[in-house]
C-alpha positions in Angstrom: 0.0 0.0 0.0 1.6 3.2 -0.8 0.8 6.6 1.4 0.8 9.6 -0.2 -1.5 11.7 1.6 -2.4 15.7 1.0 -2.1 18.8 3.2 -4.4 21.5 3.2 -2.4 23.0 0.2 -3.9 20.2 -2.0 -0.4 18.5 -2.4 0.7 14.9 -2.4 3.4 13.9 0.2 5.5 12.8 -2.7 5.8 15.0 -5.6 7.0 13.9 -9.6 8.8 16.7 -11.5 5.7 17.7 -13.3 3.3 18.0 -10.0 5.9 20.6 -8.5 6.3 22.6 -11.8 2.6 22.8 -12.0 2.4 23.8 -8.2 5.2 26.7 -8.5 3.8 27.6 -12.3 7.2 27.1 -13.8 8.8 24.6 -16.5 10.0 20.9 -15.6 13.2 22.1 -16.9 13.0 25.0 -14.1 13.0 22.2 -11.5 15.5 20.0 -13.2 17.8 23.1 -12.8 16.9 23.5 -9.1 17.5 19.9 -8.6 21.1 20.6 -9.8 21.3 23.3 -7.6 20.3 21.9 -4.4 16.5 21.0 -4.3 16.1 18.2 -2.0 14.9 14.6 -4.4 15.4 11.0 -4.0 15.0 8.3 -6.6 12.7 5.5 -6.6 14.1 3.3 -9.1 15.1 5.8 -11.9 12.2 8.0 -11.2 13.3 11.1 -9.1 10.9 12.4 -6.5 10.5 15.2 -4.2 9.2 15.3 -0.9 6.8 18.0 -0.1 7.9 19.3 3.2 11.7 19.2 2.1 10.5 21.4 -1.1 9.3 24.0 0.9 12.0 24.3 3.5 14.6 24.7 0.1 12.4 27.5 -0.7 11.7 29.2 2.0 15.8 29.0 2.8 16.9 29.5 -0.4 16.7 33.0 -2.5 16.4 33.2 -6.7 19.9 33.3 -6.9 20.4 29.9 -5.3 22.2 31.4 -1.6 20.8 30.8 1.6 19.3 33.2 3.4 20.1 34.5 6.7 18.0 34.7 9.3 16.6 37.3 11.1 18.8 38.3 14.1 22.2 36.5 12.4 
């Protein structure tokens, strides 16, 4: 049985490459480049995945030109 339950954002757990471009509005190629660049994926088999929660930490850490941001009071 395979568990891949939504949040209130309407969002599976575990996300293919064309579920997350849809969700940020942007190209699969976009998120092939991110993935290059950092964005947290693991493979099942050959397929790569990304895991919700881990997608949104990268971007709430990360700015558009691929640095991490510092925190407030750091």
């Amino acid at each position: 049985m395979c568990m891949n339950t939504e949040s209130n954002t309407g969002l599976p757990e575990i996300l293919t490459f064309k579920d997350l471009a849809e969700y940020l509005r942007c190209s699969e190629r976009h998120i092939q480049n991110l993935t290059r660049e950092g964005l947290p994926h693991f493979y099942l088999g050959s397929l790569v995945r990304f895991r919700r929660n881990e997608v949104i930490e990268f971007l709430s850490t990360h700015n558009r030109f691929g640095r991490t941001r510092s925190k407030p009071g750091q």
